[in-house]
Predicted model as a PDB file, atoms N, CA, C, CB and O in Angstrom, pLDDT in the B-factor column:
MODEL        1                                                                  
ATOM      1  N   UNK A   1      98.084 123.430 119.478  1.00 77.00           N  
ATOM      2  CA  UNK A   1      98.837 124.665 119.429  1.00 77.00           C  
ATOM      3  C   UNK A   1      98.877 125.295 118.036  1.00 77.00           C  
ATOM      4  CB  UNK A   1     100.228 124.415 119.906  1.00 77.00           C  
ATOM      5  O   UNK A   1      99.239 126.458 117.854  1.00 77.00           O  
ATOM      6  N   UNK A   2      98.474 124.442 117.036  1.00 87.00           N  
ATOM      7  CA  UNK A   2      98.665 125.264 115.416  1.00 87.00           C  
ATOM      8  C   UNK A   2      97.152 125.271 115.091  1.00 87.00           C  
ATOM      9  CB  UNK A   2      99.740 124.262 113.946  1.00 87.00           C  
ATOM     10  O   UNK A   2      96.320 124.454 115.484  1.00 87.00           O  
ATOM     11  N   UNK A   3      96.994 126.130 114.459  1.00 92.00           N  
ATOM     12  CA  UNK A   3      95.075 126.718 114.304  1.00 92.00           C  
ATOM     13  C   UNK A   3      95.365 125.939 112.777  1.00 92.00           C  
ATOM     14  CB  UNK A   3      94.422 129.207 114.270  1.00 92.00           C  
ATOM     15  O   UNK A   3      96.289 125.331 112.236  1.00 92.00           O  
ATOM     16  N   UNK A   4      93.920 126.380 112.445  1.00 94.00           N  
ATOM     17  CA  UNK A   4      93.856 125.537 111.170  1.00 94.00           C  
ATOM     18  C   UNK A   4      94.291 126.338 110.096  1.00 94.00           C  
ATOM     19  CB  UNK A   4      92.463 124.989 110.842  1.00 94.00           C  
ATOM     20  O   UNK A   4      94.510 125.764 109.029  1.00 94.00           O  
ATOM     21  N   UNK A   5      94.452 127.525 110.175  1.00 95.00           N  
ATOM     22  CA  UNK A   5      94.634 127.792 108.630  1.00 95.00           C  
ATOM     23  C   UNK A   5      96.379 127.416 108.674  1.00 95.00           C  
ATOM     24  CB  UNK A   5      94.125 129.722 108.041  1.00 95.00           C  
ATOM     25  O   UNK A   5      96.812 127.280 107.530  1.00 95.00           O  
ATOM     26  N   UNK A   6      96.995 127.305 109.304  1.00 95.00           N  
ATOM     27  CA  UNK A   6      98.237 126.882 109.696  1.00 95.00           C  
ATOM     28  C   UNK A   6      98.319 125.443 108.929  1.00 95.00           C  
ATOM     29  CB  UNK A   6      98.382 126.845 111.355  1.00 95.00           C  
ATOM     30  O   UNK A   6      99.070 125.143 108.001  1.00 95.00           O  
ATOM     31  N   UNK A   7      97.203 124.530 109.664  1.00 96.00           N  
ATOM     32  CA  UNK A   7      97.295 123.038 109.347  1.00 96.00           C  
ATOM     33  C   UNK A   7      97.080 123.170 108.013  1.00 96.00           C  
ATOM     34  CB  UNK A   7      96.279 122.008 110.069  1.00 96.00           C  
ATOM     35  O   UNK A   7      97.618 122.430 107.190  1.00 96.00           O  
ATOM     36  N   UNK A   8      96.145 124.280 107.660  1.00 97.00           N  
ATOM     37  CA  UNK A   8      95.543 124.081 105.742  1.00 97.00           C  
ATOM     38  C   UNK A   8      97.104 124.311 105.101  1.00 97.00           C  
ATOM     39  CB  UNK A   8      94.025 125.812 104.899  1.00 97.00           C  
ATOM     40  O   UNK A   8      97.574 123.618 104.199  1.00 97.00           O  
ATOM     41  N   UNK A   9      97.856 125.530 105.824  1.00 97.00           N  
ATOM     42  CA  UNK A   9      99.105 125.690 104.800  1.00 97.00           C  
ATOM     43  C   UNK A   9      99.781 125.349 104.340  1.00 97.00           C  
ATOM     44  CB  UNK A   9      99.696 126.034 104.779  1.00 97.00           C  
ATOM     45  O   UNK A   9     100.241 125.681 103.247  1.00 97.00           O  
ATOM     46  N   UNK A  10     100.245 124.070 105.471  1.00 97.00           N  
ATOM     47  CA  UNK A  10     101.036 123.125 105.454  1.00 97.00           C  
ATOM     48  C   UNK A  10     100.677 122.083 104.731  1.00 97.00           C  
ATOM     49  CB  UNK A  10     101.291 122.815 106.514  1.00 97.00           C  
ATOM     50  O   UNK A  10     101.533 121.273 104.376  1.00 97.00           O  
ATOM     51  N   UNK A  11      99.525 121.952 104.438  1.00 97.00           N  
ATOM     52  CA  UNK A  11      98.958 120.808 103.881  1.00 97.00           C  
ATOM     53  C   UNK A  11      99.239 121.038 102.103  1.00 97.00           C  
ATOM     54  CB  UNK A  11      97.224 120.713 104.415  1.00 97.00           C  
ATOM     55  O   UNK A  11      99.634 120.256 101.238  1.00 97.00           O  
ATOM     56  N   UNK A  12      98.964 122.009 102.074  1.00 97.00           N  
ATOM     57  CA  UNK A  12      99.115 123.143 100.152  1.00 97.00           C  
ATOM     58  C   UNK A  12     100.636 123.259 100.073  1.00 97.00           C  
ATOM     59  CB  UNK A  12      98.301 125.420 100.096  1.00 97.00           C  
ATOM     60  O   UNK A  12     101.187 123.315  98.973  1.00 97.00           O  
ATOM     61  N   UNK A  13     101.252 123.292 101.092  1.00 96.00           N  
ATOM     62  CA  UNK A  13     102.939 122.620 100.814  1.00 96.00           C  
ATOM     63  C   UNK A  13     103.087 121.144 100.309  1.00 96.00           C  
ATOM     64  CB  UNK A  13     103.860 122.565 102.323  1.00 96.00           C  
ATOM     65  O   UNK A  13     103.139 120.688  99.166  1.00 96.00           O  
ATOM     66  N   UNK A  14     103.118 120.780 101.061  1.00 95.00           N  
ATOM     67  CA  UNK A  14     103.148 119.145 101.113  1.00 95.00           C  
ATOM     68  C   UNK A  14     102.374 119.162  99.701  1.00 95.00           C  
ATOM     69  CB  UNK A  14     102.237 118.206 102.643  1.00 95.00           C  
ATOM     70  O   UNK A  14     103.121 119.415  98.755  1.00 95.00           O  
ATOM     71  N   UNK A  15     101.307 118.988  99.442  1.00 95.00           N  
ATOM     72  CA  UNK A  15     100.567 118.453  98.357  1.00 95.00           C  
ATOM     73  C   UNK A  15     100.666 119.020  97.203  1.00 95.00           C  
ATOM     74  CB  UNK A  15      99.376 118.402  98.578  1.00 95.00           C  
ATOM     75  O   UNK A  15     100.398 118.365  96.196  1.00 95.00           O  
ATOM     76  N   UNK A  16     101.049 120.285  97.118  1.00 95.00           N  
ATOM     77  CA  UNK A  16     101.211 121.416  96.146  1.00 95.00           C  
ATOM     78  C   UNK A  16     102.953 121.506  95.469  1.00 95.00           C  
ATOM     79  CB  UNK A  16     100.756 122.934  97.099  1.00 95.00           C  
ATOM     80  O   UNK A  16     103.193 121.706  94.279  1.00 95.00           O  
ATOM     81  N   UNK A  17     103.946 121.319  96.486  1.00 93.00           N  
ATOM     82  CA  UNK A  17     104.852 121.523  96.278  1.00 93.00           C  
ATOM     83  C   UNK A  17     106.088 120.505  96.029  1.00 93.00           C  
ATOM     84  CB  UNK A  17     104.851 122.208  96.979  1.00 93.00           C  
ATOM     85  O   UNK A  17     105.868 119.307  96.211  1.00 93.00           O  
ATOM     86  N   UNK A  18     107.548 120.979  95.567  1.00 93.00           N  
ATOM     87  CA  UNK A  18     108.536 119.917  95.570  1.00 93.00           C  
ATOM     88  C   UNK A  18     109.129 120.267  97.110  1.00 93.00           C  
ATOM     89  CB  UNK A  18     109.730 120.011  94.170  1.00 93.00           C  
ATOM     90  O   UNK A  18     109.826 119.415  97.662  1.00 93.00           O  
ATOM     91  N   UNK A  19     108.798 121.706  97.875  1.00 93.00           N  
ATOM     92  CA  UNK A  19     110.047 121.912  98.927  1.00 93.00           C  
ATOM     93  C   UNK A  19     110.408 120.872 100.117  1.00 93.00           C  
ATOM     94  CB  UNK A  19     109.779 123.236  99.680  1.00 93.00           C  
ATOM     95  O   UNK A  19     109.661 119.945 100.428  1.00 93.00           O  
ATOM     96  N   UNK A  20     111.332 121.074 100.584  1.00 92.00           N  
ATOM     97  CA  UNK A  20     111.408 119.958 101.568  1.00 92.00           C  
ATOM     98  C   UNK A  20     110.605 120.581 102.663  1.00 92.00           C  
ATOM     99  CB  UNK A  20     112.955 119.496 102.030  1.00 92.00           C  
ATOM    100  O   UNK A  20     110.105 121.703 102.743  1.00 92.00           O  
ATOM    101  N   UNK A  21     110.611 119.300 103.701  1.00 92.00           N  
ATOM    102  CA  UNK A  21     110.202 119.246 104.774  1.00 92.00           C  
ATOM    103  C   UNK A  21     110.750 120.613 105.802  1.00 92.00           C  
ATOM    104  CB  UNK A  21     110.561 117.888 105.135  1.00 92.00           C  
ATOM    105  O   UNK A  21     109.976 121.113 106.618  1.00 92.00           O  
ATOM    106  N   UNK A  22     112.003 121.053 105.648  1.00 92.00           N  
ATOM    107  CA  UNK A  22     113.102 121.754 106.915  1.00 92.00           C  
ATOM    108  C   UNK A  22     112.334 123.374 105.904  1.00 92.00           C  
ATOM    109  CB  UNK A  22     115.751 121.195 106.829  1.00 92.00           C  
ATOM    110  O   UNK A  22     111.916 124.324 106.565  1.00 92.00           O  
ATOM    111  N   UNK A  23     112.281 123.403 104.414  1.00 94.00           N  
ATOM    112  CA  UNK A  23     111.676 124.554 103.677  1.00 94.00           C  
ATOM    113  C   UNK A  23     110.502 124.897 104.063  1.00 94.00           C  
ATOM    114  CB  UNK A  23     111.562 124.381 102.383  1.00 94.00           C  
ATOM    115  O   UNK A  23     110.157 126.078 104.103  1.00 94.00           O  
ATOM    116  N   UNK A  24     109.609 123.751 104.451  1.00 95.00           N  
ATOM    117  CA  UNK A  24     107.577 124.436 104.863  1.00 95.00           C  
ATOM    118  C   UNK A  24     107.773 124.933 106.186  1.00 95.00           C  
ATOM    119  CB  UNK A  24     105.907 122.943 105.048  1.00 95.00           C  
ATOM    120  O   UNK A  24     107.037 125.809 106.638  1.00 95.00           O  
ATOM    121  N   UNK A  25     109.115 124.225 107.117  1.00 95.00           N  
ATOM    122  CA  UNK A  25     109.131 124.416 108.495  1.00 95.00           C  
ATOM    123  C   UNK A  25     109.429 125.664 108.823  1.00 95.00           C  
ATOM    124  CB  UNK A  25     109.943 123.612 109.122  1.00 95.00           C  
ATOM    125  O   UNK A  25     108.893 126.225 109.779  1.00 95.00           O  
ATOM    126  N   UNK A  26     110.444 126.305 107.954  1.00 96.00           N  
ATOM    127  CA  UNK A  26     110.545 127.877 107.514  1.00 96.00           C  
ATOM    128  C   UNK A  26     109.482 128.642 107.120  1.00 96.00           C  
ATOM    129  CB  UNK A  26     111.344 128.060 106.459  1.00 96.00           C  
ATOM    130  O   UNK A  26     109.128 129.610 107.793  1.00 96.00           O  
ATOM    131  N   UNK A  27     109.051 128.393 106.328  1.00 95.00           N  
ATOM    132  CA  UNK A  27     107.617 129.318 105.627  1.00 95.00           C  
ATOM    133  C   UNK A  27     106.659 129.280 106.605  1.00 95.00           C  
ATOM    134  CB  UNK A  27     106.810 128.654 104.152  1.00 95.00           C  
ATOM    135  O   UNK A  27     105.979 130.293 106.769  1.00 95.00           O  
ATOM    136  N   UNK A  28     106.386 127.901 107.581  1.00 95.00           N  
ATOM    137  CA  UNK A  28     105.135 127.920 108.087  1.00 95.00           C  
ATOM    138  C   UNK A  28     105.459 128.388 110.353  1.00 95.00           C  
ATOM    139  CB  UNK A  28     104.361 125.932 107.494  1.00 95.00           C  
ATOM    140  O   UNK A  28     104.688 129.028 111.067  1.00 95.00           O  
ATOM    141  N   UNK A  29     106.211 128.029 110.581  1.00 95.00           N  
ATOM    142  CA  UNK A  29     106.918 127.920 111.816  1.00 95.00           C  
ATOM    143  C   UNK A  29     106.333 126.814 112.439  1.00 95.00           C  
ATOM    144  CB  UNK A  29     106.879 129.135 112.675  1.00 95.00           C  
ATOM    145  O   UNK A  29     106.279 126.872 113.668  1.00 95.00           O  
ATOM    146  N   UNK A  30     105.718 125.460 111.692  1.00 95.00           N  
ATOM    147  CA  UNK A  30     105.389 124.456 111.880  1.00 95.00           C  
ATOM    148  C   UNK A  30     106.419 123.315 112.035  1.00 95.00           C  
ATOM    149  CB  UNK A  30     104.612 124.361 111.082  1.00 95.00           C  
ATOM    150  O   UNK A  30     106.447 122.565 111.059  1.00 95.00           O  
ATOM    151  N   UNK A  31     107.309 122.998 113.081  1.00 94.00           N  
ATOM    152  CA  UNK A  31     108.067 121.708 113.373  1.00 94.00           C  
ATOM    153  C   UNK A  31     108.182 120.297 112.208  1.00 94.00           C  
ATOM    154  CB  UNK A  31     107.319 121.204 114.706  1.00 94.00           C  
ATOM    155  O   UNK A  31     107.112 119.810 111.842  1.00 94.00           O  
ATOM    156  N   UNK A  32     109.282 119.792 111.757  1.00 92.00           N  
ATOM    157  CA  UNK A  32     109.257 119.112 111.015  1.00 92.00           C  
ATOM    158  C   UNK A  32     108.680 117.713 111.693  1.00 92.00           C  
ATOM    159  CB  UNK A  32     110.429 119.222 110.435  1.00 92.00           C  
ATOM    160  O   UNK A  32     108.198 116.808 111.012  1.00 92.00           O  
ATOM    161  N   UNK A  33     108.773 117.682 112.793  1.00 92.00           N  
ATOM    162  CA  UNK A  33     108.056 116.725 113.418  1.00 92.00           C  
ATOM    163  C   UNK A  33     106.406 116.393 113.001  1.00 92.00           C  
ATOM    164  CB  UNK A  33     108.188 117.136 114.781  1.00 92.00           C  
ATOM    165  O   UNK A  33     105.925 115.463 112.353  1.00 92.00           O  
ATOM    166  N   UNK A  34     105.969 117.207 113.462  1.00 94.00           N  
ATOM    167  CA  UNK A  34     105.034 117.643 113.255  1.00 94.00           C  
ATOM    168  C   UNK A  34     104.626 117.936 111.747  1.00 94.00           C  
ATOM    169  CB  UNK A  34     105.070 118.505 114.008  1.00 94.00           C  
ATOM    170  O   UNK A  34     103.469 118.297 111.536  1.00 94.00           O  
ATOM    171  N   UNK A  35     105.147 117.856 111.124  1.00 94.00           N  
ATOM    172  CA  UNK A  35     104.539 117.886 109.534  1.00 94.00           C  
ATOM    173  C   UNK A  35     104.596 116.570 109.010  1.00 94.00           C  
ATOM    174  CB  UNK A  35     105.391 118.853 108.449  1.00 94.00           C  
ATOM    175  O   UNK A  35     103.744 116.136 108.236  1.00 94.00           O  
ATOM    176  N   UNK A  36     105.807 115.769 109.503  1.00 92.00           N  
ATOM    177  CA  UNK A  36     105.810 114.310 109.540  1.00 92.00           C  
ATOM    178  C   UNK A  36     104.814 113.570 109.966  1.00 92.00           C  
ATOM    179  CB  UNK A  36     106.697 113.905 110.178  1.00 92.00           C  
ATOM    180  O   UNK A  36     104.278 112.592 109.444  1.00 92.00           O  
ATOM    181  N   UNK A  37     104.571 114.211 111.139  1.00 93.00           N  
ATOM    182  CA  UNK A  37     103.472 113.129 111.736  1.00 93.00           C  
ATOM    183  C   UNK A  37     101.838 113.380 110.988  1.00 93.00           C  
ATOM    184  CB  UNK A  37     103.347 113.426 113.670  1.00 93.00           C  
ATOM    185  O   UNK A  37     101.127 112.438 110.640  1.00 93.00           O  
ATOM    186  N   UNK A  38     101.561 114.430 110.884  1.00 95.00           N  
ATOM    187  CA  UNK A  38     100.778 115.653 109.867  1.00 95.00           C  
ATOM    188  C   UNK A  38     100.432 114.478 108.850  1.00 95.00           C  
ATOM    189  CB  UNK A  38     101.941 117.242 109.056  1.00 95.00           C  
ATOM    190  O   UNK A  38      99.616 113.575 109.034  1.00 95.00           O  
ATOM    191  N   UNK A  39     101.184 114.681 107.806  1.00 93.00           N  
ATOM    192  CA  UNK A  39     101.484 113.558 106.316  1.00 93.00           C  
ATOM    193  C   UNK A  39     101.342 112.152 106.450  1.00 93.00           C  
ATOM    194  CB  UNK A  39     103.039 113.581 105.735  1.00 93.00           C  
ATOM    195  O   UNK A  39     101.044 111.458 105.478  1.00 93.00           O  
ATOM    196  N   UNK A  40     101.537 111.669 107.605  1.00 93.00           N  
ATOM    197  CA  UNK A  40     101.748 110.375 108.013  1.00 93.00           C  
ATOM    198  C   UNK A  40     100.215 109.749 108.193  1.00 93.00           C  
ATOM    199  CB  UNK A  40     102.683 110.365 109.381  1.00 93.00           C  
ATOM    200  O   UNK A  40      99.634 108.873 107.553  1.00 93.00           O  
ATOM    201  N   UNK A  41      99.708 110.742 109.583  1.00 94.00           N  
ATOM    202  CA  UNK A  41      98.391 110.162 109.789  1.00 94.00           C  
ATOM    203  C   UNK A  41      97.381 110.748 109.405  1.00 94.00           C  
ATOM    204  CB  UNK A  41      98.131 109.932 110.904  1.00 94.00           C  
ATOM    205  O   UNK A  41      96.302 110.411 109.894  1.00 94.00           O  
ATOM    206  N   UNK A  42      97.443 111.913 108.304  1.00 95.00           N  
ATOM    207  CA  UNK A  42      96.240 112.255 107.404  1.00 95.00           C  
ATOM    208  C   UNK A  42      96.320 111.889 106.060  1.00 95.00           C  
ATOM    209  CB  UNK A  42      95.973 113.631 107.379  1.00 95.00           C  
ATOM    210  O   UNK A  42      95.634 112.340 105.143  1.00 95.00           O  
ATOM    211  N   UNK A  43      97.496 110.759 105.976  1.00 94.00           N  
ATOM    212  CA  UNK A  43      97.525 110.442 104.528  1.00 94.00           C  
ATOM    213  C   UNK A  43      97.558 111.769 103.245  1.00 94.00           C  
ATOM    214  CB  UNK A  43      96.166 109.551 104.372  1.00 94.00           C  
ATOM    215  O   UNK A  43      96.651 111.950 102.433  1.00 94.00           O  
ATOM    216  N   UNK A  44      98.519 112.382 103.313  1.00 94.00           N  
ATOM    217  CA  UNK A  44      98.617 113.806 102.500  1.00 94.00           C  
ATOM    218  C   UNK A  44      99.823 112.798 101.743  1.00 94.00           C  
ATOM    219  CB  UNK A  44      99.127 115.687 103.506  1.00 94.00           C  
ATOM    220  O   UNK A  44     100.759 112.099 102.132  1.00 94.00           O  
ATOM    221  N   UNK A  45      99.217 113.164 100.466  1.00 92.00           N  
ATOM    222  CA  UNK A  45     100.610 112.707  99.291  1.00 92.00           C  
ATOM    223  C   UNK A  45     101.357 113.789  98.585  1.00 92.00           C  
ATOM    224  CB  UNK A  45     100.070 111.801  97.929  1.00 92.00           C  
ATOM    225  O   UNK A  45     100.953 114.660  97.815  1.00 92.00           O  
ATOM    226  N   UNK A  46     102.629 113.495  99.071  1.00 91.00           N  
ATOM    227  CA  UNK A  46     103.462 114.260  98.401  1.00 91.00           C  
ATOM    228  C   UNK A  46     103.514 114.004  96.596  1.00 91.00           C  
ATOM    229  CB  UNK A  46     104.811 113.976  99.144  1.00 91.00           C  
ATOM    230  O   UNK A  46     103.388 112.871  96.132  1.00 91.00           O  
ATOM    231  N   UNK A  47     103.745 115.397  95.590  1.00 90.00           N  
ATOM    232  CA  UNK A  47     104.274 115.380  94.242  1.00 90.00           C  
ATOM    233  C   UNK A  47     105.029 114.010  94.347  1.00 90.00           C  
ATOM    234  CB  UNK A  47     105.244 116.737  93.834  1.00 90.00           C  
ATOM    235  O   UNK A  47     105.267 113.330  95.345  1.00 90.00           O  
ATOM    236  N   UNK A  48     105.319 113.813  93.103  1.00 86.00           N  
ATOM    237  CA  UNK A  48     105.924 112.842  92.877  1.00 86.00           C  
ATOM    238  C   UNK A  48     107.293 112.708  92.921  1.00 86.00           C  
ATOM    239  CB  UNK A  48     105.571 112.560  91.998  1.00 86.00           C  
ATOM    240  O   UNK A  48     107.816 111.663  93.307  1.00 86.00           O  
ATOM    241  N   UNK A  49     108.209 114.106  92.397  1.00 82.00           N  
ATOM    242  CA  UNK A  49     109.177 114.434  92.378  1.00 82.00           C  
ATOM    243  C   UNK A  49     109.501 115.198  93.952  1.00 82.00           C  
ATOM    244  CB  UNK A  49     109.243 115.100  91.147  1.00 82.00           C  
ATOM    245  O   UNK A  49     110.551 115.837  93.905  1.00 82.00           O  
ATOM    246  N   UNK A  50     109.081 115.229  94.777  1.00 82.00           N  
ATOM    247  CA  UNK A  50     109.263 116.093  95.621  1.00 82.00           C  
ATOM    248  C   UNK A  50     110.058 115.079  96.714  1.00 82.00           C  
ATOM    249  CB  UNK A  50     107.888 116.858  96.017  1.00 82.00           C  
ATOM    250  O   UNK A  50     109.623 113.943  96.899  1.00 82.00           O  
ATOM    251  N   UNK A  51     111.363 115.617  97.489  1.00 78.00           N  
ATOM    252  CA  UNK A  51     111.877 115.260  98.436  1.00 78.00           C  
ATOM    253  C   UNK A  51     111.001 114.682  99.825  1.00 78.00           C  
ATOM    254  CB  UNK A  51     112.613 116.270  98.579  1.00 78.00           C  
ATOM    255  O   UNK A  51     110.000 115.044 100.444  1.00 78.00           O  
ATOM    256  N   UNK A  52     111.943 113.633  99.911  1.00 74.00           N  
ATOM    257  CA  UNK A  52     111.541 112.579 100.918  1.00 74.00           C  
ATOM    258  C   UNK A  52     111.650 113.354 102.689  1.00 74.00           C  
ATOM    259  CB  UNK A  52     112.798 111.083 100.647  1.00 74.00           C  
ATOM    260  O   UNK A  52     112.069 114.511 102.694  1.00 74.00           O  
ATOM    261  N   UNK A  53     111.390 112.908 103.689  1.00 68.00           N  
ATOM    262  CA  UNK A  53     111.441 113.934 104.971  1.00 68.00           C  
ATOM    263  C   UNK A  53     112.744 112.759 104.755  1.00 68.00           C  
ATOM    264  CB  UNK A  53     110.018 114.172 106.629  1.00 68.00           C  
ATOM    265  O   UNK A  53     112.885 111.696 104.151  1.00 68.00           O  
ATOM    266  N   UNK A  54     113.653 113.733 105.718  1.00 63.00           N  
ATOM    267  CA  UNK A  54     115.112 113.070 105.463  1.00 63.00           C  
ATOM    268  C   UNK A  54     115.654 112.101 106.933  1.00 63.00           C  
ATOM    269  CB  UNK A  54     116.359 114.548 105.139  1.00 63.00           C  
ATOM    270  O   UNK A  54     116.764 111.769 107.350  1.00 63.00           O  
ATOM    271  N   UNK A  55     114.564 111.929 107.302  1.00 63.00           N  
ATOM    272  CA  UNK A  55     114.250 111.103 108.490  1.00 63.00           C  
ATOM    273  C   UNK A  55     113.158 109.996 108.635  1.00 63.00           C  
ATOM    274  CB  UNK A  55     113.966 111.962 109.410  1.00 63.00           C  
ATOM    275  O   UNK A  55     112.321 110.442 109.420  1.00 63.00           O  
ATOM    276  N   UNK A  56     112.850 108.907 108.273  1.00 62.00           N  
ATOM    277  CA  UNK A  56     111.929 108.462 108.600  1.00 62.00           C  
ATOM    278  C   UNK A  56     110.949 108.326 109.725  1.00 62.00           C  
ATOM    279  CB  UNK A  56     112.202 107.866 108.360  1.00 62.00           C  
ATOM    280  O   UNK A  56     111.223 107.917 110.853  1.00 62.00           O  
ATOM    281  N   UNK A  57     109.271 108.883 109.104  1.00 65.00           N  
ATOM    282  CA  UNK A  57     108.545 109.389 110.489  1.00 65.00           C  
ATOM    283  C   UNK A  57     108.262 107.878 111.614  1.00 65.00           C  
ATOM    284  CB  UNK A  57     106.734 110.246 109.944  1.00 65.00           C  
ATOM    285  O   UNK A  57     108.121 106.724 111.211  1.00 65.00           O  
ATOM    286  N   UNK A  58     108.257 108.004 112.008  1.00 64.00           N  
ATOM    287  CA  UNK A  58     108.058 106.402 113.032  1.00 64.00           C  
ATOM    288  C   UNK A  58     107.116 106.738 113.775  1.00 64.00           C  
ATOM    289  CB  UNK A  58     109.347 105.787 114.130  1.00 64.00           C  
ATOM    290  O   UNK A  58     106.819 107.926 113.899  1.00 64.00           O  
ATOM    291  N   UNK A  59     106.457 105.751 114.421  1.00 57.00           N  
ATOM    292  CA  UNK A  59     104.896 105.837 115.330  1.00 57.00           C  
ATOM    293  C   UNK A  59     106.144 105.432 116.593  1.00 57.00           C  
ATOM    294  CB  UNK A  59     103.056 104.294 114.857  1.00 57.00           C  
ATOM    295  O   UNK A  59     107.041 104.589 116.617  1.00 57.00           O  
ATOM    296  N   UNK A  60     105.699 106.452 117.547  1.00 60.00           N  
ATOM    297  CA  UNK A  60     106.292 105.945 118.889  1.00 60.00           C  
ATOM    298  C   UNK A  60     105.621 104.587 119.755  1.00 60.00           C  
ATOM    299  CB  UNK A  60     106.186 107.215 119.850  1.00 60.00           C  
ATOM    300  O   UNK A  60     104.781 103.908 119.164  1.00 60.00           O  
ATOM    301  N   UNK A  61     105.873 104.357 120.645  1.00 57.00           N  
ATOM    302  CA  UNK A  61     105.814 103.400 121.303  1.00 57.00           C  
ATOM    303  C   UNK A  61     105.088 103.442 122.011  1.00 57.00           C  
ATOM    304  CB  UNK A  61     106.585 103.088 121.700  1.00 57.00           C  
ATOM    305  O   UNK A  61     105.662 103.795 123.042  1.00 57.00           O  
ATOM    306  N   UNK A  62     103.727 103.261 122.264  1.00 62.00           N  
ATOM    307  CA  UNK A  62     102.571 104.024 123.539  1.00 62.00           C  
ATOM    308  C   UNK A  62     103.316 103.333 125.378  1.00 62.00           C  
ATOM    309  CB  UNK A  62     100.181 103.039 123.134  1.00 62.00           C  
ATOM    310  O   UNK A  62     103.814 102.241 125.651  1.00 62.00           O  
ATOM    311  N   UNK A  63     103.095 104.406 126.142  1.00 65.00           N  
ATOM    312  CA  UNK A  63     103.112 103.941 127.128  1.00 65.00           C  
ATOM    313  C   UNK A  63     102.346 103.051 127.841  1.00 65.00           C  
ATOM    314  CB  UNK A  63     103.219 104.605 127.519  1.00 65.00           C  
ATOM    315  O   UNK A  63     101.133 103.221 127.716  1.00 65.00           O  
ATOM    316  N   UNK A  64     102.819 101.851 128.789  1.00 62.00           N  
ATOM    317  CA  UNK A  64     101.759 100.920 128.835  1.00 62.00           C  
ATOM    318  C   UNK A  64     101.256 101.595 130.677  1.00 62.00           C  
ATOM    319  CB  UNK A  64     102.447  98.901 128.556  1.00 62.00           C  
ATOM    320  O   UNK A  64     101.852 102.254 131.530  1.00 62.00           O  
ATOM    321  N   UNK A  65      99.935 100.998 130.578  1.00 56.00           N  
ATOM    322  CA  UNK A  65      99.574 101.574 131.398  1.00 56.00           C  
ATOM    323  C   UNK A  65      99.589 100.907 132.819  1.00 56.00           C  
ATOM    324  CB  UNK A  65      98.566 101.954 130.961  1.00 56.00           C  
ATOM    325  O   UNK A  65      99.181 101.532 133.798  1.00 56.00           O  
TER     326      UNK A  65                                                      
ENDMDL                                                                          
END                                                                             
């Protein structure tokens, strides 16, 4: 559902910036979920100084089949 220059934007947040997570979700209309999970499994490193997601992202639980 998010095209890429979307995914690129979010990504130049995250990597570029101190804002939080709930701040790119504003700028971008990209779900904090989703930027969590984003950062998580493309390995994007946040600044150093830059705020933590104020939730820890967790891998769900796969359904068994």
């Amino acid at each position: 559902p998010h095209g890429e220059a979307q995914v690129a934007a979010v990504r130049h947040l995250i990597e570029q910036t101190e804002l939080t997570y709930a701040e790119i979700e504003k700028r971008t209309g990209v779900g904090r979920a989703s930027i969590c999970r984003w950062t998580r499994d493309q390995k994007w490193v946040r600044p150093v100084f830059a705020p933590r997601a104020t939730t820890p992202c967790r891998v769900r639980a796969r359904r068994r089949a």
